[in-house]
C-alpha positions in Angstrom: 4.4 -34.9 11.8 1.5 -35.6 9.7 -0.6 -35.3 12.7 0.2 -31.9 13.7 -0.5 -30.8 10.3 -3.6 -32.3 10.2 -4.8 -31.0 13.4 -3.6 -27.5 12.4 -5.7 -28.1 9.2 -8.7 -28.8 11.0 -8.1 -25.1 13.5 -7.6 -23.3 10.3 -10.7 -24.3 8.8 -12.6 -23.4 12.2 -11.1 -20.3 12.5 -11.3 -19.0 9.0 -12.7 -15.5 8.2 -15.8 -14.5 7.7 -16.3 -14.6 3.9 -17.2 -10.4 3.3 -13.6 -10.2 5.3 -12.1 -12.4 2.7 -13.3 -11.0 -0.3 -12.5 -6.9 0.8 -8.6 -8.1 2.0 -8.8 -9.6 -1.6 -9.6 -6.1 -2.7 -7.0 -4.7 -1.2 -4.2 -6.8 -2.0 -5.3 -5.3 -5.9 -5.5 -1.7 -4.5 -2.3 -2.4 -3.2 -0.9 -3.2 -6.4 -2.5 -0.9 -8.4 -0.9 1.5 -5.8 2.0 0.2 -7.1 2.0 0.6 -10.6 0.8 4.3 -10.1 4.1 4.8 -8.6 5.7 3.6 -10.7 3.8 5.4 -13.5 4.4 8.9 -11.7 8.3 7.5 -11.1 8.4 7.1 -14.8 6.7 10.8 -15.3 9.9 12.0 -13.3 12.2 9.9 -14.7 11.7 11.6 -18.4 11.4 14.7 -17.2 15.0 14.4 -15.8 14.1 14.8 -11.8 16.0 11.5 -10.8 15.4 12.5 -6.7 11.7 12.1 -7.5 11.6 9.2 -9.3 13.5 7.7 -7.2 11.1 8.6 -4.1 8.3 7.3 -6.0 10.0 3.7 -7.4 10.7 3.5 -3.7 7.2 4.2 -2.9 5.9 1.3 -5.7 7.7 -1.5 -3.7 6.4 -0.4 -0.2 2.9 -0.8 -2.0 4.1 -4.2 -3.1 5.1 -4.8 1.0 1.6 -4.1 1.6 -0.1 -6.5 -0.7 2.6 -9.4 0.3 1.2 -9.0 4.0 -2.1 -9.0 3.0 -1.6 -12.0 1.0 0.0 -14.1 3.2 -2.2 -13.1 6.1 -5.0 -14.7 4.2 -2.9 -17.9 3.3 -2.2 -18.0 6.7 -5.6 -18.1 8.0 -6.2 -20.4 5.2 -8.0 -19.2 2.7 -7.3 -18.8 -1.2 -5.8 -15.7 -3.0 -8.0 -14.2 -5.7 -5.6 -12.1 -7.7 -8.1 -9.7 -10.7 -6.4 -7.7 -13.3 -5.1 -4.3 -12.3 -6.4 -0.9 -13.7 -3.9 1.0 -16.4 -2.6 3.5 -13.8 -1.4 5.9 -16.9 -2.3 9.3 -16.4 -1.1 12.5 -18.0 0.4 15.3 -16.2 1.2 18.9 -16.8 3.4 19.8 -14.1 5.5 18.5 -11.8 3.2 19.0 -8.9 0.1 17.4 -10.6 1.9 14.1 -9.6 2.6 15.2 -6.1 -1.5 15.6 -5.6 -2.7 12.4 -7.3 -0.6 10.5 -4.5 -2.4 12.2 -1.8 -5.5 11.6 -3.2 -4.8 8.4 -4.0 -3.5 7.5 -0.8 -7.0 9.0 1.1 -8.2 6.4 -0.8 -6.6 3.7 0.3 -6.7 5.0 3.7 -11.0 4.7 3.1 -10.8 1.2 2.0 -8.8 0.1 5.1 -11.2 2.2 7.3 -14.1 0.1 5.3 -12.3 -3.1 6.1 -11.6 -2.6 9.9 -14.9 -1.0 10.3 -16.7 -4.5 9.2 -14.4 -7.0 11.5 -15.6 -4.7 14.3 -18.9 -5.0 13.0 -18.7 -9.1 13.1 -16.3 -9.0 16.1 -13.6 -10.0 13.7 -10.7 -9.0 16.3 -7.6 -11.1 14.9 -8.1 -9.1 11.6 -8.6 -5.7 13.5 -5.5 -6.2 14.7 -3.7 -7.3 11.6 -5.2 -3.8 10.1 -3.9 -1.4 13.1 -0.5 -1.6 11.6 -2.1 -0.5 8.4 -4.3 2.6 9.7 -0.6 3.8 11.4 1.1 3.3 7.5 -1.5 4.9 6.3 -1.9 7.7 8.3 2.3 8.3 7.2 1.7 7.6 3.8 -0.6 10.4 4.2 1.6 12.7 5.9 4.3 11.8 3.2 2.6 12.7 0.6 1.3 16.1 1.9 4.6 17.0 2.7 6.0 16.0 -0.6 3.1 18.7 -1.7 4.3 21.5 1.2 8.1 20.9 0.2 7.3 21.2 -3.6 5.6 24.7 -2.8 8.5 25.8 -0.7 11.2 24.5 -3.0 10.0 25.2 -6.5 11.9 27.7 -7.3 15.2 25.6 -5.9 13.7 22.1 -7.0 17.1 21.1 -7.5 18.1 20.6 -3.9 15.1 19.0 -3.3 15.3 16.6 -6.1 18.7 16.0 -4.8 17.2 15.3 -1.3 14.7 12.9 -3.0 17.4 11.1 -4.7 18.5 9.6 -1.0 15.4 7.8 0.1 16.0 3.6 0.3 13.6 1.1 0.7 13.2 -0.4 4.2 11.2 -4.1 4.5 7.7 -3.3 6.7 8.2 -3.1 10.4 5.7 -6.2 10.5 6.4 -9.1 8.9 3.8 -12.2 9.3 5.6 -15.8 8.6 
């Protein structure tokens, strides 16, 4: 048994990432997180403003950012390098109407959308293929994160003036675990 560990020890260490790869999946497992605790922030905005559907949405939202960073992590354990956690940003922000919330998502989610883009776009660059395809599934999340989050905007718009159906709607969304999972 020791054997097979060692000789798996030995292929890790050949085919470890290039070090620029390393550091920028670093990166984003704190993006990630500090996605996170922005949702939760704007979850808390709705929670004391009494619109339970969207804080709900958005606490469901926090721990799908939390997914993210988990498969990030562990596909860097997994090709064997070290996890360098920093501290995350205060994500506290005010707001001045229930809609102000809706936006900073979608603009926070282009963002993260960019950095992936940045990512993939240097593994192509150094032929880094194993981690191009370890960020497809992210560029498809991230293209419905996007489209989530404009529609949360569209709805709001459409619904304003009945926001308690949609709030009620809101209130329904569950978490589901990532569609990929990496042992």
């Amino acid at each position: 048994m020791k054997m097979i560990k060692l000789v798996l020890s030995k292929y890790w260490r050949i085919a470890m990432l290039k070090k620029e790869i390393v550091e920028l999946l670093n990166e984003q497992i704190n993006k990630e997180l500090f996605s996170a605790y922005l949702y939760l922030e704007i979850a808390n905005y709705y929670g004391d403003e009494g619109l339970e559907g969207y804080e709900n949405w958005f606490k469901i939202q926090a721990l799908e950012e939390e997914d993210h960073a988990m498969l990030i992590r562990q596909y860097l354990l997994n090709n064997g390098h070290a996890i360098k956690l920093k501290a995350i940003d205060d994500p506290t922000r005010t707001f001045n109407n229930y809609k102000e919330p809706l936006e900073a998502a979608l603009e926070h989610e282009r963002y993260v959308t960019d950095s992936i883009h940045t990512i993939y776009s240097l593994a192509a660059e150094l032929k880094d293929y194993r981690t191009m395809q370890f960020l497809d599934w992210f560029i498809a999340e991230q293209g419905e994160e996007e489209t989530n989050a404009e529609e949360n905007i569209r709805n709001y718009q459409l619904f304003e003036k009945n926001l308690y159906s949609l709030n009620k709607e809101l209130k329904k969304r569950e978490h589901t675990p990532p569609s990929f999972q990496l042992d």
